[in-house]
PASEBA-1860 file (N, C-alpha, C; in nm, 3 decimals):
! residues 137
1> XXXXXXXX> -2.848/1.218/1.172/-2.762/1.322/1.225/-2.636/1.331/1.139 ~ -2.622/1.461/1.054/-2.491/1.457/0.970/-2.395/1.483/1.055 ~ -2.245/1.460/1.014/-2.166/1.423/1.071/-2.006/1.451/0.966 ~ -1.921/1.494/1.016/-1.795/1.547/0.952/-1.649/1.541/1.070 ~ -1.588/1.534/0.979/-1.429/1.495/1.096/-1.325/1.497/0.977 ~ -1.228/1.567/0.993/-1.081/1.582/0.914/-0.982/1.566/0.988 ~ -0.866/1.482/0.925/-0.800/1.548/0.976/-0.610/1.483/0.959 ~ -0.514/1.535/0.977/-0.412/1.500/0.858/-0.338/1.437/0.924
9> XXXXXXXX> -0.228/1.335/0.891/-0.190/1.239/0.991/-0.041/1.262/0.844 ~ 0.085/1.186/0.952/0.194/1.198/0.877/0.199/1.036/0.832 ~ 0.256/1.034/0.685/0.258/0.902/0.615/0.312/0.784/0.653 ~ 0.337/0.742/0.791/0.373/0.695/0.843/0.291/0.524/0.864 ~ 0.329/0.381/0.864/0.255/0.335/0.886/0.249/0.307/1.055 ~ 0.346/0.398/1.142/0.258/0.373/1.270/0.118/0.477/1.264 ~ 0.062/0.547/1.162/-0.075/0.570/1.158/-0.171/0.518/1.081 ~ -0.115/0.424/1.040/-0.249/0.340/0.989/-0.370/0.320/1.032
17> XXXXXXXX> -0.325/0.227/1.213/-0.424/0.196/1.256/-0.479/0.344/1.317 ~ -0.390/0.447/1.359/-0.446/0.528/1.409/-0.550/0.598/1.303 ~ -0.514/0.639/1.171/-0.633/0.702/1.116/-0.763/0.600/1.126 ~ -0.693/0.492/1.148/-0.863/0.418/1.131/-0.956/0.365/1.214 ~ -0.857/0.423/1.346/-0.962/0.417/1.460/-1.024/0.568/1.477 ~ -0.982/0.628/1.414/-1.061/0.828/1.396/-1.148/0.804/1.298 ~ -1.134/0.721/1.181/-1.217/0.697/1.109/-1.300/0.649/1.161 ~ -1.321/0.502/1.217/-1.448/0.464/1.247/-1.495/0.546/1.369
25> XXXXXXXX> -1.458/0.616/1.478/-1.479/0.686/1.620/-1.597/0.826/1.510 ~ -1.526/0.867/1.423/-1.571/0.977/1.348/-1.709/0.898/1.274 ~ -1.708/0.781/1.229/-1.826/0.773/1.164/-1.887/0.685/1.237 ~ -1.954/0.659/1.378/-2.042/0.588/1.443/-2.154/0.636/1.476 ~ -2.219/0.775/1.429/-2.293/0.854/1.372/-2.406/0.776/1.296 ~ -2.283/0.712/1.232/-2.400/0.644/1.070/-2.470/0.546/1.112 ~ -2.426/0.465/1.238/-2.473/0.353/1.271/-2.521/0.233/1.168 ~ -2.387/0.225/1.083/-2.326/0.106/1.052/-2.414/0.007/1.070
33> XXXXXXXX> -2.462/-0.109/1.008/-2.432/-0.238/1.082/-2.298/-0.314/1.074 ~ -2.279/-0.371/1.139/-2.100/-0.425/1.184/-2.080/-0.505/1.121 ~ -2.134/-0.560/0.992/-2.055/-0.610/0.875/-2.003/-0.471/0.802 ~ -2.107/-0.408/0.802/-2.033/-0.288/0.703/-1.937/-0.154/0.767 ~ -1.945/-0.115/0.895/-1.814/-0.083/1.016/-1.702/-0.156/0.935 ~ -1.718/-0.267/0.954/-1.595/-0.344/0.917/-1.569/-0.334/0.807 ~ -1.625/-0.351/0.659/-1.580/-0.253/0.554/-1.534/-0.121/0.542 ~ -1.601/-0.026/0.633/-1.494/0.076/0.657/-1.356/0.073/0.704
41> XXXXXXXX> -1.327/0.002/0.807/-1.200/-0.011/0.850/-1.114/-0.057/0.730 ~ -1.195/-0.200/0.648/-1.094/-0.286/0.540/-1.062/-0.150/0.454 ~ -1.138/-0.086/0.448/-1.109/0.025/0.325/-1.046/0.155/0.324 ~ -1.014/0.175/0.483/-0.960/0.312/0.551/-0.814/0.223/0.513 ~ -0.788/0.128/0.575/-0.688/0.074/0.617/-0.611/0.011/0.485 ~ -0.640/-0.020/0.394/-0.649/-0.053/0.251/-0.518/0.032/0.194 ~ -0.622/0.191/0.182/-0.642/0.341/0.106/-0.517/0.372/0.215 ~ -0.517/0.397/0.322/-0.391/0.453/0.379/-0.264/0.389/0.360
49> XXXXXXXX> -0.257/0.269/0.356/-0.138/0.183/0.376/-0.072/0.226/0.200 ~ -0.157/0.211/0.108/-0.099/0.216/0.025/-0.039/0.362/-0.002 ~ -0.118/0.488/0.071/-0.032/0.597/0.026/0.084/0.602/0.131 ~ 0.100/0.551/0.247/0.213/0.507/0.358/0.352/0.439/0.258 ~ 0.299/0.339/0.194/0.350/0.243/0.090/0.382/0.325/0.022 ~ 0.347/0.427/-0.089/0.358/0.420/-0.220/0.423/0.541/-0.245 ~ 0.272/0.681/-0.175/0.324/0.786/-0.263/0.430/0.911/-0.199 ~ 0.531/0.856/-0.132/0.598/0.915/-0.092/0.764/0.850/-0.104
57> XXXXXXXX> 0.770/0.812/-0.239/0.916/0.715/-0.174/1.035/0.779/-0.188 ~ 1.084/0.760/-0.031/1.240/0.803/-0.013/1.194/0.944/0.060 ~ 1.104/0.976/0.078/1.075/1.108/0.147/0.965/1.105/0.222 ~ 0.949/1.189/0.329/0.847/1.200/0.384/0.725/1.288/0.359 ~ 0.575/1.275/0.379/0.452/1.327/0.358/0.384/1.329/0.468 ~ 0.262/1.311/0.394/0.157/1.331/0.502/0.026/1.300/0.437 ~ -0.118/1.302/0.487/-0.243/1.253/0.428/-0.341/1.320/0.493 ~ -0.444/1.360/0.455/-0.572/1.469/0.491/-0.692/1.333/0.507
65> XXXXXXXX> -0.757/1.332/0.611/-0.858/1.206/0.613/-0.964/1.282/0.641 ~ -1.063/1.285/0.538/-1.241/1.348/0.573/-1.335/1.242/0.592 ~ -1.397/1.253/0.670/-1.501/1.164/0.665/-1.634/1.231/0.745 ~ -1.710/1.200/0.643/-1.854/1.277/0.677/-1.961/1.176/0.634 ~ -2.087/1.207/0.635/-2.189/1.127/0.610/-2.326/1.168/0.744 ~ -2.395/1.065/0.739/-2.544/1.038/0.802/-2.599/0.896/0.834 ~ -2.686/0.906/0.931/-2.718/0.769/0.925/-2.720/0.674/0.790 ~ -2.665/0.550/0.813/-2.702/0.461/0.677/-2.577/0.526/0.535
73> XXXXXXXX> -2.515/0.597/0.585/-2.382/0.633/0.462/-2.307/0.707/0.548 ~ -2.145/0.684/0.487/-2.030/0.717/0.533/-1.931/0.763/0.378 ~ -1.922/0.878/0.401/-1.845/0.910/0.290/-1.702/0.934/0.337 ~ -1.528/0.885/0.238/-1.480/0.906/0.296/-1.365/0.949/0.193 ~ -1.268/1.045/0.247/-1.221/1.144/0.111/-1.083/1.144/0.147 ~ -0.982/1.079/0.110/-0.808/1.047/0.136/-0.735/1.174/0.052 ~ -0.628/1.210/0.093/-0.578/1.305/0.031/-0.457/1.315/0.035 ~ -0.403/1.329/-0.024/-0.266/1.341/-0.034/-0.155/1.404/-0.183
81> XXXXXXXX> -0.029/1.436/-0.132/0.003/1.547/-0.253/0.167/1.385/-0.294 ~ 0.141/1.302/-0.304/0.239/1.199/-0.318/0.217/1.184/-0.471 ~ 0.275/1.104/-0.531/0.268/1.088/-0.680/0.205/1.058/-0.707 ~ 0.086/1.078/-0.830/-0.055/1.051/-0.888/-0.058/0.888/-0.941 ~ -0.150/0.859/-0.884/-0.147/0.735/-0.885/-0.342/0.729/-0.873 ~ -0.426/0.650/-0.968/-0.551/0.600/-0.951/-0.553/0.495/-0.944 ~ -0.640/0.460/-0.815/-0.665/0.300/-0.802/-0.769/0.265/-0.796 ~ -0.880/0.344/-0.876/-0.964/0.331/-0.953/-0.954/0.226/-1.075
89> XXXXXXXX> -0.852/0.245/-1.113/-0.845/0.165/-1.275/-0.848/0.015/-1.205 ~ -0.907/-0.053/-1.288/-0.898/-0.210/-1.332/-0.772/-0.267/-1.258 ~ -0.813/-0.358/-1.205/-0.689/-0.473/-1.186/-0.753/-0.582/-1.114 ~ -0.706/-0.706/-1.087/-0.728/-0.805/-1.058/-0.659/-0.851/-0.934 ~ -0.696/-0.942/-0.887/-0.612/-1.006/-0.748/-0.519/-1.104/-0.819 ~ -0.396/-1.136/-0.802/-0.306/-1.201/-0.829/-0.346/-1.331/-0.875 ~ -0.332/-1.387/-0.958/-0.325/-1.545/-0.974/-0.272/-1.700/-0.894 ~ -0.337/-1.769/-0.869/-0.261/-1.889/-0.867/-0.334/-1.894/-0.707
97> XXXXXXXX> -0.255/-2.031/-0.657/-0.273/-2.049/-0.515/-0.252/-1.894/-0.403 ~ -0.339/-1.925/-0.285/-0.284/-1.808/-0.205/-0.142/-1.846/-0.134 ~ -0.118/-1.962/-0.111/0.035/-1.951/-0.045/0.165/-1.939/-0.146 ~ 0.102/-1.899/-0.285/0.207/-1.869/-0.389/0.183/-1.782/-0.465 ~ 0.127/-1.679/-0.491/0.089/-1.541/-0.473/0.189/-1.472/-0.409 ~ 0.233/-1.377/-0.509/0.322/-1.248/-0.521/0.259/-1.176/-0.379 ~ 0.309/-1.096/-0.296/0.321/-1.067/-0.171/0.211/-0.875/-0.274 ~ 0.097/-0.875/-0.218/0.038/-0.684/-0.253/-0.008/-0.734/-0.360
105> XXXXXXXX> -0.158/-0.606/-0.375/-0.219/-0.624/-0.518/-0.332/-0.655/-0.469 ~ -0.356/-0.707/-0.345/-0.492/-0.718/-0.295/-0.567/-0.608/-0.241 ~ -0.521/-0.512/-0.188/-0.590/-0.420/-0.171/-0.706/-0.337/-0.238 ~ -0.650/-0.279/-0.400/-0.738/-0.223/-0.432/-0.891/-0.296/-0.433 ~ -0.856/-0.419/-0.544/-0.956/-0.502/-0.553/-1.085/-0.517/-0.397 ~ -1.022/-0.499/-0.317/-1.067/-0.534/-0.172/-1.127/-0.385/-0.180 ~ -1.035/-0.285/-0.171/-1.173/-0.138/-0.152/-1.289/-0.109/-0.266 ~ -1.246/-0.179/-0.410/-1.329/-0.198/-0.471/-1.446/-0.289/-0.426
113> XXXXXXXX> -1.462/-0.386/-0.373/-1.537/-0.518/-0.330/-1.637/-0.445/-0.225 ~ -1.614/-0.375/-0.164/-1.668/-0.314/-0.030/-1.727/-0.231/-0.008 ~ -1.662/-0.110/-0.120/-1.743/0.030/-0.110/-1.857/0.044/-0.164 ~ -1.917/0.146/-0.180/-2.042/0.153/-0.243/-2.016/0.249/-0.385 ~ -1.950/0.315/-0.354/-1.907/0.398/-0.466/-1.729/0.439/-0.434 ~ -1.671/0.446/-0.533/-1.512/0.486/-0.543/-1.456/0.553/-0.671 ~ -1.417/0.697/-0.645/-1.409/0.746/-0.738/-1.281/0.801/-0.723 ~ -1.220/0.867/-0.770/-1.017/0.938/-0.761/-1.040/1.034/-0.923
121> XXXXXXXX> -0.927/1.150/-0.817/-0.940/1.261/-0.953/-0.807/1.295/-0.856 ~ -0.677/1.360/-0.927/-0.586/1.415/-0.968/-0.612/1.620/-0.974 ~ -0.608/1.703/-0.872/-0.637/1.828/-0.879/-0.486/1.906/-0.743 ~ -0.480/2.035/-0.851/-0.377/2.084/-0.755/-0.259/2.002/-0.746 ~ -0.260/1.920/-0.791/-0.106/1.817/-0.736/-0.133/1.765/-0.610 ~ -0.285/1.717/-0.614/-0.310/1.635/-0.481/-0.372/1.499/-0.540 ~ -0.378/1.378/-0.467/-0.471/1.251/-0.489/-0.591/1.327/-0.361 ~ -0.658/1.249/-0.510/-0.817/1.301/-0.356/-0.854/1.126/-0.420
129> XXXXXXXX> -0.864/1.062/-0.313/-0.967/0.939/-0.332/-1.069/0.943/-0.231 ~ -1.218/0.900/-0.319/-1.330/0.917/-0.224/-1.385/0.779/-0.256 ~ -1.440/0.725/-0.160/-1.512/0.616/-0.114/-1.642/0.640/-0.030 ~ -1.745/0.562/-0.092/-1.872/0.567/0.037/-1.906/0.419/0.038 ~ -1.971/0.426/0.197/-2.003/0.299/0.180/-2.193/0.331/0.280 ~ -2.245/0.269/0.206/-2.378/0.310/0.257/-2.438/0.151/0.323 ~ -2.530/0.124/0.432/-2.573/0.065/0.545/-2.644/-0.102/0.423 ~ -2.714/-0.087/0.308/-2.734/-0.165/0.244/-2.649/-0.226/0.187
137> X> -2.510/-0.188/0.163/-2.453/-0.272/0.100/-2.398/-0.257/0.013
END
């Protein structure tokens, strides 16, 4: 059963958790198994925080959340008009012990680790980041 839900939330991180309980409410459709549910959330929650974080500083925004898909895949499409930024590119998780480790930087690596596919393109003067995560893995 395909399945679609948008919808735009202000950059705020008291919506973090809220986009990502619309996120997963919107994709229970796909019927997940609940290791990979839970990769959606790590990766809704990831992808929002950092444009909450990042691409709005000193001013306020906002973010467009799509998420569509079918049983066994969840596609999911972030949007926002904040400063171009891909977190697509390469990077690593911080070095050294975890209780001495620089505080951020884990995230991308983490929506990288999870998704099934992750791709970001720069159009209009918007970030579109898309992520899927499909039922295998």
């Amino acid at each position: 059963m395909e399945f679609t839900g948008e919808r735009i939330f202000p950059a705020t991180f008291e919506m973090v958790a809220r986009s990502v309980a619309w996120a997963r409410e919107t994709a229970a459709d796909a019927e997940l198994p609940s290791g990979r549910a839970l990769h959606l959330e790590l990766a809704v929650e990831e992808a929002v925080a950092n444009v909450v974080r990042h691409a709005y500083p000193g001013r306020p925004g906002d973010f467009r959340i799509r998420v569509t898909g079918d049983v066994g895949v969840v596609r999911v499409e972030l949007e926002d008009s904040g400063i171009p930024f891909d977190p697509t590119e390469e990077g690593g998780i911080p070095d050294g012990p975890v209780g001495q480790r620089p505080a951020g930087g884990h995230g991308l690596p983490l929506i990288r680790r999870v998704t099934s596919r992750l791709s970001y393109r720069r159009e209009d003067g918007r970030n579109h980041l898309l992520f899927e995560l499909v039922s295998e893995g």
